[in-house]
N, C-alpha and C positions, 0 to 999 in steps of 0.2 A: 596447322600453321603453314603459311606458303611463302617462300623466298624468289624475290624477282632479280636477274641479273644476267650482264653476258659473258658465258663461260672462254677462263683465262683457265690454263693449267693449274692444279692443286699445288697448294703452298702445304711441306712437308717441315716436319722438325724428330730430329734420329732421337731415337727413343726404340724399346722393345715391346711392342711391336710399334713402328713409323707411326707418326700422328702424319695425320689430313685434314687440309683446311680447304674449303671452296671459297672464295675468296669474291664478295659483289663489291659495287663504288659503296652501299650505304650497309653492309652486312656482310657477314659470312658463317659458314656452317663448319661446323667440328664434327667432321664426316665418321667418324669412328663412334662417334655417339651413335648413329643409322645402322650401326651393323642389327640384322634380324628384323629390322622392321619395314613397311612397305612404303616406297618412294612412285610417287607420281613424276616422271618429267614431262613437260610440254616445249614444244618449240613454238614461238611466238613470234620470233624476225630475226633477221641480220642487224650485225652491228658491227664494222668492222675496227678493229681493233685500232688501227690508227686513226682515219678520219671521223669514226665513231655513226657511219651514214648505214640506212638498210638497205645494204649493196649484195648480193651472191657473196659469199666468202668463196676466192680460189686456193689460197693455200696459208697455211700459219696463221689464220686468223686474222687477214688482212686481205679488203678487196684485189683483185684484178690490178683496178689503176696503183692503187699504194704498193702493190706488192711489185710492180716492175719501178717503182720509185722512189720509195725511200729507203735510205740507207739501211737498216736491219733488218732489209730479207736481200741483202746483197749475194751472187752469187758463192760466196768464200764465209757465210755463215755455215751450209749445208757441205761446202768443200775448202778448208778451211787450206789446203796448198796454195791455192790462189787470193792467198792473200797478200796485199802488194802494202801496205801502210808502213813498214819497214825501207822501204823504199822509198818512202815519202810520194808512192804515187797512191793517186787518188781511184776510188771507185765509182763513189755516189756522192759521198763526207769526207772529205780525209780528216777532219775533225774527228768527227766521229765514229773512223774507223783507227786513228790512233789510239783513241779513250778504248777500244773493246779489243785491239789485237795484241797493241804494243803493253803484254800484260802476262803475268806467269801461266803458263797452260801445260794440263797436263796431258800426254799421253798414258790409257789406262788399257788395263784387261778386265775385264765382269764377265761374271756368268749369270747368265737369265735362264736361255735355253740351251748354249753353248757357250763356248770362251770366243768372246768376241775384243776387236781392239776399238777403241775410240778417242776421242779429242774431249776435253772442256779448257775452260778456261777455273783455274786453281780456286778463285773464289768459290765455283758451283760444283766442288766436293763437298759431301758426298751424295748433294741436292740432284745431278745430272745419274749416278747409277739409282738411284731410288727412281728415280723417272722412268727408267730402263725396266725398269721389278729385277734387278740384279739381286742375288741374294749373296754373294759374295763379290770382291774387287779389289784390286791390287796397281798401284801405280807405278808405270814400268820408266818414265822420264818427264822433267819437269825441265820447260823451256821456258825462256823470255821472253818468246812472243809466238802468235798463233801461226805465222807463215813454218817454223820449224815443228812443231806439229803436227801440222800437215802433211809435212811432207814425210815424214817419220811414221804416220798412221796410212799413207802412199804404201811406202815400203813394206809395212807388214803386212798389210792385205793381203798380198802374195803368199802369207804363210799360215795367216790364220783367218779366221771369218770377221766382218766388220758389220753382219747382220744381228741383230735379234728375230728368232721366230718367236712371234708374238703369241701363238696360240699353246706352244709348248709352255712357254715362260706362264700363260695362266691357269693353263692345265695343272703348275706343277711339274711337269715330266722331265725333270731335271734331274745332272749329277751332281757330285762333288767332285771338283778337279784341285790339280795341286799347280794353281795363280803363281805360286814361288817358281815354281819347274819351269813353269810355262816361260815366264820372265828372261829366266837365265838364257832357255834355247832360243828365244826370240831376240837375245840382245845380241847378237853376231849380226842380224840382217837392220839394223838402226842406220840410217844415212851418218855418213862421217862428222855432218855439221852438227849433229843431235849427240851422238858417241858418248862425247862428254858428259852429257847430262843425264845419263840411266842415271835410279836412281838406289839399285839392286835392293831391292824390300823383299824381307821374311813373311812379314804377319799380312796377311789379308783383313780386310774390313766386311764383316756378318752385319749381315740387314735380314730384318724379319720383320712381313708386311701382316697387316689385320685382315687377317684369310678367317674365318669358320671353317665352311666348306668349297674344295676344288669343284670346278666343275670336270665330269666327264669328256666331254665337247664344246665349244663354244661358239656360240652363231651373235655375231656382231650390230648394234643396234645402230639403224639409221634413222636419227632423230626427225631430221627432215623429211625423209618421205614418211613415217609413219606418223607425224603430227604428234603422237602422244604415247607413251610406253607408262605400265603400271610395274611392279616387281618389289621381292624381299631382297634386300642385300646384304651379300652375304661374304662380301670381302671388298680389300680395296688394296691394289699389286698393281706396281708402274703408276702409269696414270688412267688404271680402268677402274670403272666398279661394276663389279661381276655380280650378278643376281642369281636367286635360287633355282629358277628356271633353264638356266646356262645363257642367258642373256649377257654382253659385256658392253660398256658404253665408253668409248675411249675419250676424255673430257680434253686433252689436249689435241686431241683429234677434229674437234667439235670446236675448238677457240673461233668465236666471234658469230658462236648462235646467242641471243638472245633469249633464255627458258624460263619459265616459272617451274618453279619446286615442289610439292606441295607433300607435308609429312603427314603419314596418315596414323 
């Protein structure tokens, strides 16, 4: 059977262990069915995500030109302090950056490979730590809109880490930490304007991803240069899928290649 489409990040739904979905315009695949068996990827072309042409992908799944041009790869997606739409000034849309800023967002803690801090936007709990392969997460303040966020995920930085190390996180080589703890000592360095809105949380949120087998190590697939990759897979954590081999293919990493599937 072979499925044709250009890869968008995996559509999740929380469940034990996470469902995955690949997601094409006329199909899509219920990636948890695939665990153990052997996946053909090919790359076939670009397709960028916005204008839909077979352009180079530069970054997020959007050519070069759309990506210095339209609104949602504005710079205050990726650094969400410089966000001005509360100000009613404009970036690219102000339309459009109304609709995605001026909107409840949370600052969070997850652990993947560390306790790391981050931003989403309230609707994309707990869609945004599953992204991450976070296996636990805890939300430390819920703002009105993304410029307070921001600047509140500014602030901790200085105190905690605001990276994932991706290779630990699929390795596994994680601990358990205590997200409550963490919460409490980090809510003294919160910018004043945010203060208010901690939201001092007990329980943490457990996520558990459809893993078989960890890999040992893992060496990263480059779809593009290598035109075609064969493999068993053997788990599916964040937005990768990790094959038997220690192969990993990051599919949000990959947004606006164009691939055939083909199950074998």
């Amino acid at each position: 059977m072979q499925y044709e489409g250009v890869l968008q990040k995996m559509q999740t739904e929380i469940g034990s262990p996470i469902q995955y979905y690949l997601v094409f315009e006329e199909d899509f695949i219920h990636m948890n069915l695939l665990l153990d068996r052997k996946i053909t990827l090919r790359f076939i072309k670009y397709q960028c995500l916005n204008c839909r042409e077979n352009r180079p992908i530069y970054r997020q799944g959007f050519c070069k030109r759309c990506f210095f041009d339209i609104p949602s790869a504005g710079d205050w997606i990726m650094r969400p302090e410089l966000s001005t739409a509360h100000l009613d000034k404009e970036d690219r849309d102000l339309e459009y950056e109304k609709k995605v800023q001026l909107q409840p967002h949370i600052v969070y803690l997850a652990n993947s490979s560390n306790v790391k801090v981050g931003v989403t936007r309230k609707s994309q709990v707990p869609t945004r730590w599953i992204d991450q392969g976070a296996h636990e997460a805890i939300e430390l303040v819920e703002v009105p809109n993304r410029y307070l966020a921001g600047i509140t995920e500014v602030a901790l930085k200085a105190h905690v880490s605001d990276k994932t190390n991706w290779r630990k996180m699929l390795t596994n080589d994680i601990e358990d930490v205590d997200l409550s703890a963490w919460s409490q000592k980090l809510k003294a360095h919160i910018p004043e304007e945010a203060a208010p809105y901690f939201l001092n949380q007990t329980s943490e949120t457990q996520l558990h991803f459809p893993v078989l087998t960890y890999p040992k190590k893992v060496k990263s697939l480059n779809l593009e240069k290598a035109s075609e990759y064969q493999g068993v897979l053997k788990g599916i954590k964040g937005q990768y899928l990790v094959f038997e081999d220690n192969t990993v293919f990051n599919i949000r990493g990959n947004e606006g290649l164009y691939v055939a599937i083909d199950l074998n």
